[in-house]
Legacy VTK file of the C-alpha trace (Angstrom):
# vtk DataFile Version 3.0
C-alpha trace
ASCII
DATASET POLYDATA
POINTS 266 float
0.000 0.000 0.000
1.297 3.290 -0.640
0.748 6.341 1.218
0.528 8.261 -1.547
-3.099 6.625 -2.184
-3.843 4.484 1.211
-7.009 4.528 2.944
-7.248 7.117 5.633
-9.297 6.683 8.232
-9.888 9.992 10.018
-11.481 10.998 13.655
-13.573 13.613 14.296
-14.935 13.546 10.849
-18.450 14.708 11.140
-17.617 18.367 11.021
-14.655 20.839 11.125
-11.334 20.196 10.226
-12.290 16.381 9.573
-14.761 16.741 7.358
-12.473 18.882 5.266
-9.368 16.502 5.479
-12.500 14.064 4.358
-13.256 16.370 0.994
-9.310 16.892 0.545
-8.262 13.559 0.541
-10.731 12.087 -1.333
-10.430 14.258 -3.912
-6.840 13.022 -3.645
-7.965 9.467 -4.765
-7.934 8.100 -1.117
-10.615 5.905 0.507
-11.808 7.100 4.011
-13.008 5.193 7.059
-15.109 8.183 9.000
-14.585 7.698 12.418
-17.413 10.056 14.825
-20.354 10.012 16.990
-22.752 11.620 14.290
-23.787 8.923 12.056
-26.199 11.364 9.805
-23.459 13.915 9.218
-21.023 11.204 8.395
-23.196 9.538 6.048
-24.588 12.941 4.297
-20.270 13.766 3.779
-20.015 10.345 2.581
-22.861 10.425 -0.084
-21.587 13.626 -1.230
-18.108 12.552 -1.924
-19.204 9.018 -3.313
-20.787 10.917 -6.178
-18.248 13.789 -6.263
-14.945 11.942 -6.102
-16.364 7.882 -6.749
-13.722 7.052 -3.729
-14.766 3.862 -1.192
-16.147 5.484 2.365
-16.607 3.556 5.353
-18.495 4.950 8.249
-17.860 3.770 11.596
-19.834 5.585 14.632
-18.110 5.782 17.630
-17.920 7.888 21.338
-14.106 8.176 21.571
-14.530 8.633 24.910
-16.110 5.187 25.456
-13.432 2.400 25.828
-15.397 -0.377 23.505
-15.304 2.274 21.045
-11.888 3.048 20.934
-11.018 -0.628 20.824
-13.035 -1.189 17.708
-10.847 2.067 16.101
-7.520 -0.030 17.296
-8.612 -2.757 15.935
-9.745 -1.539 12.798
-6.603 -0.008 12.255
-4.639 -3.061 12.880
-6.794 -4.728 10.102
-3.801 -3.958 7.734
-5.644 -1.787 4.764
-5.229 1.623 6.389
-2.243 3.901 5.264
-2.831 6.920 6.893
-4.348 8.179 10.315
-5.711 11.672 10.943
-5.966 11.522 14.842
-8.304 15.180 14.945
-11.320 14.547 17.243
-10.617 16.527 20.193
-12.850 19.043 22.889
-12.334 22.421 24.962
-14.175 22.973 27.764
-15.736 25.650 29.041
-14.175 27.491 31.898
-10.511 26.603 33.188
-9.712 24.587 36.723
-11.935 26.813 38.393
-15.659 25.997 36.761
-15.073 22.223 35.697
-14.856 18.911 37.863
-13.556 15.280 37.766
-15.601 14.474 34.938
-15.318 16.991 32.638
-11.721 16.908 33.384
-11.468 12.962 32.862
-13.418 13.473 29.309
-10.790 15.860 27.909
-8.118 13.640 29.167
-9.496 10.759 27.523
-10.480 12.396 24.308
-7.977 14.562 23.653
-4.703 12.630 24.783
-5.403 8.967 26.094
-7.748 8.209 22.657
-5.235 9.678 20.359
-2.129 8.100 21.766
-3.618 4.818 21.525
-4.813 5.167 18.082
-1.433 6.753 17.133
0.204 3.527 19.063
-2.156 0.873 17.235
-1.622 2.804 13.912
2.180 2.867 14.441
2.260 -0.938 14.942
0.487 -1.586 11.893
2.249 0.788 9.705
5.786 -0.724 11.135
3.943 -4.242 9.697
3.093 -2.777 6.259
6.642 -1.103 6.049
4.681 2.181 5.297
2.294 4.548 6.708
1.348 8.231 7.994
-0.131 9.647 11.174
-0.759 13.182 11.556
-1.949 14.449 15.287
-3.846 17.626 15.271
-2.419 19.575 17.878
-2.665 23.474 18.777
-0.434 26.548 18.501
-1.912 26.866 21.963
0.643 23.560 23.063
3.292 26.563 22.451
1.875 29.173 24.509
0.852 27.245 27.980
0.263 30.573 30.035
-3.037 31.016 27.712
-6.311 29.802 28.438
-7.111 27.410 30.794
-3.833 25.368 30.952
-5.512 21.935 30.495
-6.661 22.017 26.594
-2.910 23.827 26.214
-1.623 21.106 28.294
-3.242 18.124 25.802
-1.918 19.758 22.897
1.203 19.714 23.781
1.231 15.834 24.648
0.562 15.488 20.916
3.152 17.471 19.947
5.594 15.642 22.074
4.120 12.189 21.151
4.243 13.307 17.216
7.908 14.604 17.714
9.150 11.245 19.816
7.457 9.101 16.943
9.201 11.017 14.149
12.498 10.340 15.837
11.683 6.900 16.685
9.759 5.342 13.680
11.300 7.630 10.377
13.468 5.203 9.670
10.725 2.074 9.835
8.393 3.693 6.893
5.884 5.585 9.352
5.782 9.224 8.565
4.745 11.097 11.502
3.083 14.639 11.346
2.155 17.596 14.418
-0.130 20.126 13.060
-0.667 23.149 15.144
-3.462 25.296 13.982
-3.954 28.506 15.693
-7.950 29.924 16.063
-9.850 27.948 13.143
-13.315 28.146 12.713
-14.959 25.032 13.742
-17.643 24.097 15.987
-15.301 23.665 18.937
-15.402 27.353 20.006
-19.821 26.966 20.142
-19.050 23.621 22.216
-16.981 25.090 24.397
-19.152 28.244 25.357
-16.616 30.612 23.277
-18.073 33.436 20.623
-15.071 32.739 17.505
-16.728 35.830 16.281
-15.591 37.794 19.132
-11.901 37.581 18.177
-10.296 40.580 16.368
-10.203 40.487 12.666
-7.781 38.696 11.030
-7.152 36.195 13.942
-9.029 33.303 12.843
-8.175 31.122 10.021
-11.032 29.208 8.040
-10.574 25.195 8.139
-10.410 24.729 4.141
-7.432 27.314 4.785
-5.826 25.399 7.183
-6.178 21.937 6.327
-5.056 22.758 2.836
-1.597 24.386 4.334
-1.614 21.203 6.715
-1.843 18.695 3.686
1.491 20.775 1.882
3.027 20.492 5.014
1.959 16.703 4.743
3.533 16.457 1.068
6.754 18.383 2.595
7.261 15.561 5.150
7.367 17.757 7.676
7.131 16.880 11.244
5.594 19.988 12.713
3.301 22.094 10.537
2.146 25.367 11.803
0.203 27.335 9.727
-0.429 30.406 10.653
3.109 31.393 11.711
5.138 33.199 8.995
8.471 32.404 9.849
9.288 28.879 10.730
12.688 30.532 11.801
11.173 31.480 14.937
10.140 27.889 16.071
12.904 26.167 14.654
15.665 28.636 16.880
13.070 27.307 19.898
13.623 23.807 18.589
17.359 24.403 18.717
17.763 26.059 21.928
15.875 23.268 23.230
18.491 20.757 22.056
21.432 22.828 22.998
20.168 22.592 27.086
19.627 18.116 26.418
23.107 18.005 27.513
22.804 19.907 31.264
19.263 18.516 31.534
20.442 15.463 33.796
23.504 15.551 36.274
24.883 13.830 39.280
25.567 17.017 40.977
22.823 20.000 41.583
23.795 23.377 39.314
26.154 25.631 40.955
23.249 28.267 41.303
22.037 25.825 43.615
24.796 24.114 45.837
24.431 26.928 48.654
20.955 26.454 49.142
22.137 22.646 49.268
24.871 23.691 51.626
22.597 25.420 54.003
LINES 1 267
266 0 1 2 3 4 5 6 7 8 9 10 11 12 13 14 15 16 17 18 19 20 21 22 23 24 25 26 27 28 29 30 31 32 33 34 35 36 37 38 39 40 41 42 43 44 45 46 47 48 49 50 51 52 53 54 55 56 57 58 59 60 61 62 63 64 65 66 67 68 69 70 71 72 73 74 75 76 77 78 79 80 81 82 83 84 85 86 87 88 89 90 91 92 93 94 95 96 97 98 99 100 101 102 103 104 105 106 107 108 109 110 111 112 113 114 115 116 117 118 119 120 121 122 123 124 125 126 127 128 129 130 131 132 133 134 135 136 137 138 139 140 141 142 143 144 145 146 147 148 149 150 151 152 153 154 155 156 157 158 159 160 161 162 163 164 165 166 167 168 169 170 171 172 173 174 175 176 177 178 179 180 181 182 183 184 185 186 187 188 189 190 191 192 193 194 195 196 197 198 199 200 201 202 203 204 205 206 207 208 209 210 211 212 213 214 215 216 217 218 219 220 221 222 223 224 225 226 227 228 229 230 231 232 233 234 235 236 237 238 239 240 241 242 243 244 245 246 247 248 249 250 251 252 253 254 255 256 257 258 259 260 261 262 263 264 265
C-alpha cells in the first residue's frame, strides 16, 4: 500500500477540520473510514463525496470517549488496509480549573490525549507491519503558549506534539511518517461547544478550516514533522527547537547546578 493513495481513516470527521481533510483527501484518490459520533453527518459527507470523487467510504460511529469504542478504532486499524491516520477529534471545555470537575476533566483527558495516543500507538504498529504509513496528530499553537487559556486544553496539545515529535524520531526510519499540526484559532464548531463566541476575536485572527487543512496537507507532502500554519516564519520555532536541544546536555547531572549548591549547603 502506498501512502501516496492508502485509505485514511480519520477521527472527528463529522464536522470541522475532519470533514475537510474528508473532501481533501478524497479528492486526492484516497478511501476514508469516518470515524465520529454523528452517524447522519457522516453519512450525508459520505454520499456527497461518493458521487463527487467515486472514492470507497466507510463509516464507523463511535464515542471516543467510550473504551469499547476506541477498541473497535484499534482494531480496525490493525486490520492492515489503512495507510494513513488523521488523529483530529478533540474538545475544549468551558471554563478553566476553576468551573469544571472530575468528569469533565477525565473526558478531555481521555479524548484529547489517552484516545489519540492509543490510536497513534495501534496505527504505528500496523504501519511498522506494512513497512509504510502516515499519522498526523492535530495539535494546537496553543501547546506553544501554555500561560493562555485554561492550561488543560494547552496542556493536551502539547502531549501530541511531544508524542508526534518522539514518533518522528523513533519510527522515520521504519516507513511511518509522523506529522504535528498546530493550527492557531480555526473556525470550527469547537469554540460553540466550548461556550466561546469565535466571532468575538479581532479580525484577522481566525483562520477558516479549508485554509488550514489545505496548508496542513502541503506540510503533509513536505514531510514535515511539525506544521504550523499560521506562523510566517518557521525561523522562529525552529531557533526554539534548537535552543531546546542545545540545554539536552545539562538537563540530567549527578551534581545539583552551581546556582544551587548553597541552598544545598545550608
Amino acid at each position: 500500500m502506498s501512502i501516496a493513495k492508502g485509505t485514511a481513516l480519520i477521527t472527528g470527521a463529522s464536522t470541522g477540520l475532519g470533514a475537510v481533510y474528508a473532501d481533501r483527501l478524497a479528492r486526492r484518490g484516497h478511501g476514508l473510514v469516518l470515524v465520529a459520533r454523528d452517524a447522519a453527518r457522516m453519512e450525508a459527507l459520505a454520499e456527497r463525496l461518493r458521487a463527487e470523487t467515486g472514492v470507497a467510504i466507510e463509516i464507523v460511529p463511535a464515542d471516543l470517549t467510550a473504551e469499547a469504542d476506541v477498541a473497535r478504532i484499534e482494531a480496525r486499524l490493525a486490520a492492515g488496509d489503512i495507510g494513513i491516520l488523521i488523529n483530529n477529534a478533540g474538545m475544549s471545555l468551558d471554563g478553566s480549573v476553576l468551573e469544571n470537575g472530575p468528569a469533565e476533566i477525565t473526558r478531555i483527558v481521555t479524548l484529547n490525549i489517552a484516545t489519540p495516543t492509543r490510536l497513534a500507538a495501534a496505527a504505528a504498529k500496523a504501519f511498522v507491519a506494512q513497512g509504510e504509513g502516515a499519522i498526523v496528530n492535530i495539535a494546537s499553537v496553543l501547546a506553544l503558549a501554555p500561560e493562555m487559556f485554561d492550561g488543560i486544553y494547552s496542556g493536551t496539545k502539547a502531549h501530541l506534539l511531544n508524542l508526534s515529535q518522539a514518533m518522528s524520531a523513533q519510527l522515520s526510519n521504519k516507513g511511518v511518517y509522523t506529522q504535528a499540526v498546530l493550527p492557531g484559532a480555526t473556525r470550527t464548531e469547537i469554540w460553540e461547544r466550548s461556550g466561546k463566541d469565535v466571532d468575538s476575536f479581532p479580525e484577522g485572527f481566525v483562520m477558516e478550516a479549508g485554509d488550514l487543512v489545505d496548508a496542513a496537507l502541503l506540510g503533509f507532502d513536505r514531510r514535515e514533522t511539525v506544521t504550523i500554519p499560521p506562523l510566517p516564519d518557521m525561523g522562529q520555532f525552529d531557533a526554539m527547537q534548537q535552543a531546546r536541544a542545545a540545554m539536552g546536555p545539562n538537563l540530567s547531572k549527578s551534581r545539583v547546578a552551581e546556582r544551587y549548591r548553597e541552598a544545598v549547603a545550608a
